[in-house]
C-alpha positions in Angstrom: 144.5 -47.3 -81.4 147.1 -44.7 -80.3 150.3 -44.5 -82.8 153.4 -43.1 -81.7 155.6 -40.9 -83.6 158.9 -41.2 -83.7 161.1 -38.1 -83.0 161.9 -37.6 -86.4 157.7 -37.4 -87.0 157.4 -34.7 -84.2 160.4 -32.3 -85.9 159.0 -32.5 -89.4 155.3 -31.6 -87.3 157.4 -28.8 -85.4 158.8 -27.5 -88.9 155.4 -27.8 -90.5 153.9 -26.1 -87.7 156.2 -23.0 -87.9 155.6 -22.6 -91.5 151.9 -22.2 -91.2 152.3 -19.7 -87.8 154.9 -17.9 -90.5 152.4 -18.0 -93.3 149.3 -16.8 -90.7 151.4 -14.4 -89.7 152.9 -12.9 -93.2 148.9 -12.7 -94.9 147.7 -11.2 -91.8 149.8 -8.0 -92.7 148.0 -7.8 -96.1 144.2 -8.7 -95.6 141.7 -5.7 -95.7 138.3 -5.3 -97.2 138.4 -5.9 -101.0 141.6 -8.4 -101.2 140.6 -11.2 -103.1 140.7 -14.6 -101.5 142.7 -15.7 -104.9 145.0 -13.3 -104.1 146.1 -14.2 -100.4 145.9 -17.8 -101.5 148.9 -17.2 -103.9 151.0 -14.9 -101.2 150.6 -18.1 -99.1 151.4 -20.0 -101.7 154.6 -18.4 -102.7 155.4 -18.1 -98.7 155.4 -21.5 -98.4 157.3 -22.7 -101.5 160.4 -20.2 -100.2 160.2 -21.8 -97.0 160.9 -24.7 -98.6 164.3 -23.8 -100.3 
């Protein structure tokens, strides 16, 4: 069965989508040997919860 979103569905999937590219984009600046997954997993974390002010 094929469901089709509503235009409404596809902007919150484009704004969700630019947040993650954001996110990729902001941890790939940081990672290098001996950064602890923990660590990049908050920066994400906090990344994403200012993109949602």
């Amino acid at each position: 069965m094929i469901i089709i979103k509503s235009n409404s569905e596809i902007e919150y999937m484009r704004q969700a989508g630019k947040v993650v590219a954001n996110t990729l984009q902001k941890i790939e600046k940081v990672i290098k040997p001996g950064i602890t997954t923990g660590y990049i997993d908050g920066l994400a974390e906090n990344f994403i919860i200012e993109q949602l002010d």
